[in-house]
C-alpha positions in Angstrom: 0.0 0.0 0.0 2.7 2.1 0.6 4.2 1.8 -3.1 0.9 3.7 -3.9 1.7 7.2 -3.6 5.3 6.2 -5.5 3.7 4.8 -8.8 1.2 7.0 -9.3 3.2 10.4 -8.5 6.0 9.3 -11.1 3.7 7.5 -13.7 5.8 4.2 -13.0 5.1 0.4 -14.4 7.2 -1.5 -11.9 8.1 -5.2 -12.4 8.4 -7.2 -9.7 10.9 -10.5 -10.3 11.2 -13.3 -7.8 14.7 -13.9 -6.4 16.3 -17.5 -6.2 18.2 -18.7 -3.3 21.1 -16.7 -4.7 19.7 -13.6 -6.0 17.2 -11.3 -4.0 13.8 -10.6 -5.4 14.2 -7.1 -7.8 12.5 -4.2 -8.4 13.0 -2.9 -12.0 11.6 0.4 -13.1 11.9 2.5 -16.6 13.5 5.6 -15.8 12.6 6.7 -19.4 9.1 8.6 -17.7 11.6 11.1 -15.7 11.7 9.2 -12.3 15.4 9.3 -11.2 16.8 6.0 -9.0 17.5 8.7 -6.3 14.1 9.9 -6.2 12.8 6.3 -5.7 15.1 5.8 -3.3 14.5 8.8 -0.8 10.7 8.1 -0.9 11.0 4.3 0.2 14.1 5.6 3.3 13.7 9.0 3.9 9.9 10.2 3.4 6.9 10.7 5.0 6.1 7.3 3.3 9.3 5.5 4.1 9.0 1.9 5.1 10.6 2.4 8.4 13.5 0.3 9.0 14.6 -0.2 5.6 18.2 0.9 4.3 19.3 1.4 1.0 23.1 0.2 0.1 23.9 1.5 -3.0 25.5 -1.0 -6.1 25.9 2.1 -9.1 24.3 4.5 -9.7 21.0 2.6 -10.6 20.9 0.1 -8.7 21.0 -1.1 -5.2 19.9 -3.2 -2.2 17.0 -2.2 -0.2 17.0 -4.2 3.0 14.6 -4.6 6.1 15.4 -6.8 8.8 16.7 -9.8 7.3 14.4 -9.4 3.9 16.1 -7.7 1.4 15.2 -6.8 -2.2 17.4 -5.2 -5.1 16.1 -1.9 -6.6 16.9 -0.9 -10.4 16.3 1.4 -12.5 16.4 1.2 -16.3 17.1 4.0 -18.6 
C-alpha cells in the first residue's frame, strides 16, 4: 500500500521479479518517464512514506539493495 503514492506520483510500471536462493527478489523500473533511482530511493528511506527500518546500500548508480530486517530486495532502474 505504501508503493501507492510512488507509482502513481512518477507514472511508474514497476516489475516485480522473484529472487532464487542466490539472487534477491528485484525491483526494475523504466527511468525513461523522468523518475530518477535517487528519487525512488529517498521516498521508500527517507519520506513521509518511508518503510521504516529499511536501508538502502547502493550497487551504481542505478541500482542497489533495499534491506529490512533480514528481507532484502534489489532496486533498479532502467534508462
Amino acid at each position: 500500500m505504501r508503493s501507492m503514492p510512488l507509482w502513481y506520483r512518477f507514472d511508474l510500471s514497476p516489475a516485480w521479479v522473484p529472487g532464487n536462493p542466490t539472487r534477491p527478489d528485484r525491483l526494475i523500473w523504466d527511468t525513461h518517464s523522468g523518475t530518477e533511482h535517487d528519487h525512488v530511493v529517498e521516498l521508500l528511506t527517507r519520506s513521509a512514506a518511508r518503510i521504516p527500518g529499511a536501508v538502502y546500500r547502493p550497487s551504481t548508480p542505478c541500482s542497489g539493495t533495499i534491506q529490512l530486517g533480514s528481507g532484502s530486495a534489489q532496486l533498479i532502474s532502467n534508462g
